[in-house]
Each structure stands twice: as structure tokens, then as C-alpha cells.
N, C-alpha and C positions, 0 to 999 in steps of 0.2 A: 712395621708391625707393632712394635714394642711404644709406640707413641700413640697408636691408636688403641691397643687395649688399656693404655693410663688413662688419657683421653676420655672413653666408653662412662669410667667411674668417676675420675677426678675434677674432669674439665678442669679449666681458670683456676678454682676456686678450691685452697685444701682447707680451709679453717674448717673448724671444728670433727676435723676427721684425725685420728690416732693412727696410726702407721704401726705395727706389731711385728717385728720381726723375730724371726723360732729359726734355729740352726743350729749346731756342734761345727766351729772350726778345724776340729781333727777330723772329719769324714767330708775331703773334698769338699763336693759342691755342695753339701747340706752349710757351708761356709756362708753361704750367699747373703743367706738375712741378717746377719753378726756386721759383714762386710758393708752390705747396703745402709743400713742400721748408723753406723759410722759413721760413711760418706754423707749420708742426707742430712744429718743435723744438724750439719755446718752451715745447712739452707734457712735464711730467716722465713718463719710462717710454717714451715715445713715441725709435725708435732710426731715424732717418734721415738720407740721403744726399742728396748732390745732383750726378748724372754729368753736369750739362748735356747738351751733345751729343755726348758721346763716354762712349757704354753701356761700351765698354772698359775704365772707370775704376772698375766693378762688380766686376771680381776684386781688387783692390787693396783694397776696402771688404768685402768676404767675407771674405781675409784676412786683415784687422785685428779687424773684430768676432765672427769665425764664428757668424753666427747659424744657427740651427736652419730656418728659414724665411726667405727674400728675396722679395717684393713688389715689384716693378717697376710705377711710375707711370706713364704714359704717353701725351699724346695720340694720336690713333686716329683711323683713319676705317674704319668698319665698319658703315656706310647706314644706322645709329638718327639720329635726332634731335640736335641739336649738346648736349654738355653729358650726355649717357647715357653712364652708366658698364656697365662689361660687364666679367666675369671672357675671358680671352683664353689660348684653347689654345695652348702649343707647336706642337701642330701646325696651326695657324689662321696661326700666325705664318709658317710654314713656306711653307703655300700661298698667301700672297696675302701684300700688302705693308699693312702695315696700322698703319708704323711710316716716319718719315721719316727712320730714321739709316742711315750710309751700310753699316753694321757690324751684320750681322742679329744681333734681338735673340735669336731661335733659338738660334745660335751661341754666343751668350753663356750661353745659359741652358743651355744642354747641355755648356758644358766646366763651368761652376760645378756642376752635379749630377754630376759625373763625377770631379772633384776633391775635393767637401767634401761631408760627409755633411747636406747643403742644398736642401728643397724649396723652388722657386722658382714664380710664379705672378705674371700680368701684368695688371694693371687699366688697361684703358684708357678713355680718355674720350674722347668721339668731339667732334673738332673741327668748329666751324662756318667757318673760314676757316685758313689758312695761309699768306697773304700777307705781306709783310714790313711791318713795324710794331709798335710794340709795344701793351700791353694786350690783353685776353682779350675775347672777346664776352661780350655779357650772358649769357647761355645757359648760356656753357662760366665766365663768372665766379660768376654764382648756384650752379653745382654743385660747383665750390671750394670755396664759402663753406659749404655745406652739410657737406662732408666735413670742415673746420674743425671746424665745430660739433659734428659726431658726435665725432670725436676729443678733442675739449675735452671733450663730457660723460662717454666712457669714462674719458680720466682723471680725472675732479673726481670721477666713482665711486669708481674704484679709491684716490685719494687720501682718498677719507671712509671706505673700510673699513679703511687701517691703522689 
């Protein structure tokens, strides 16, 4: 599941796409984009950020890289299963709260497509807990490690066909 909703957005091909990850390490699984954040950068090709808990820090990083495309990471609560990932409407964002920062991520994402010639699009990953502590549930840490992996295999591809 988790290779096909990357898949859906990323295929092949990440250039010129931003990766944005929004999280607080001390609230569990709100960990996830901090931790993803991390992990991916170590991937050559792979172009990502890390807003922690201030999504506001996303135009600063638009305007340094202007990518073509921005991806917002994000845990979520959206009634799936803990650790399922789901592509997440602007306007989903809009009507329900589906994001724990205090700075809607709507907001953000509408003055960024209004400013810079930039499709924006928000993956979230539905949390199993939110309480204060650190570390990820298994759930929501198995499907980290997963999106790890998809991303390490796209690039060891793309680095075996230069």
C-alpha cells in the first residue's frame, strides 16, 4: 500500500519536487516527519526539509529551492488505521482539522501556489497516538520504514541508470 500511494504522486522521478516535513518529536507519532525528514536526506536526488512544528518555515524553503512541486509530510488523523497513508485535499484540510499545528496548513498552501509557480500536495499519515513522549508507535513506525525503503529503492534505480 505504502509504495503505491508514493507511486500515485512521485513515480521515477523526484527532481524538482520539495519533501516538507511538520512534526513535534515529543508528541509520539506527530515524530514521524522530524524522523522521515532525517532518514531521506541521506538519499542522493531526494530534496527535503524539515518545518518541525512551525509549517511557516515552508515559504522560506520554497524560496530558497523553488521547486516545481512541494509535498507536505505530515501526521494526521483521518479515521484509517494508525500508520495509513492517504494523499490529503486542500480542501479536506480546510474542513476538518486534520493537522495538529496551530498555523493551518491550507493557509500555507494557498499563499505558496499564489506566490510561486508551485503545486503543493500533503501526505498524511494517520497517527495512532499523540500524547507527549517520544518514539513512534509500531504501526506508524513500520510505515516510516517502509516509505524509507521505497525511497532508497527509487534512488538506487535512478542512480543505476546514470
Amino acid at each position: 500500500m505504502v509504495a503505491e500511494v508514493l507511486a500515485q504522486q512521485f513515480g521515477p522521478d523526484l527532481t524538482r519536487t520539495l519533501l516538507i516535513t511538520l512534526g513535534n518529536t515529543l508528541r509520539t507519532d506527530d515524530g514521524v516527519g522530524p524522523l522521515l525528514a532525517g532518514e531521506l536526506a541521506q538519499f542522493p536526488g531526494v530534496l527535503i526539509e524539515n518545518a518541525g512544528d512551525r509549517p511557516e518555515r515552508a515559504i522560506d524553503f520554497v524560496a530558497l529551492h523553488r521547486p516545481q512541486k512541494v509535498v507536505f509530510i505530515d501526521a494526521a488523523e483521518f479515521g484509517r488505521s494508525p500508520g495509513d497513508l492517504r494523499w490529503i485535499k486542500t480542501s479536506e484540510l480546510t474542513e476538518r482539522s486534520l493537522s495538529s499545528h496551530r498555523l493551518p496548513l491550507a493557509a500555507m498552501i494557498d499563499w505558496i501556489e499564489s506566490e510561486h509557480p508551485t503545486a503543493c500536495r500533503c501526505l498524511g499519515i494517520q497517527i495512532g497516538s499523540m500524547q507527549l513522549g517520544e518514539g513512534l508507535t509500531s504501526e506508524v513506525a513500520k510505515s516510516a520504514a517502509r516509505i524509507i525503503r521505497w525511497f532508497k529503492s527509487v534512488t538506487e534505480q535512478k542512480q543505476g541508470v546514470l
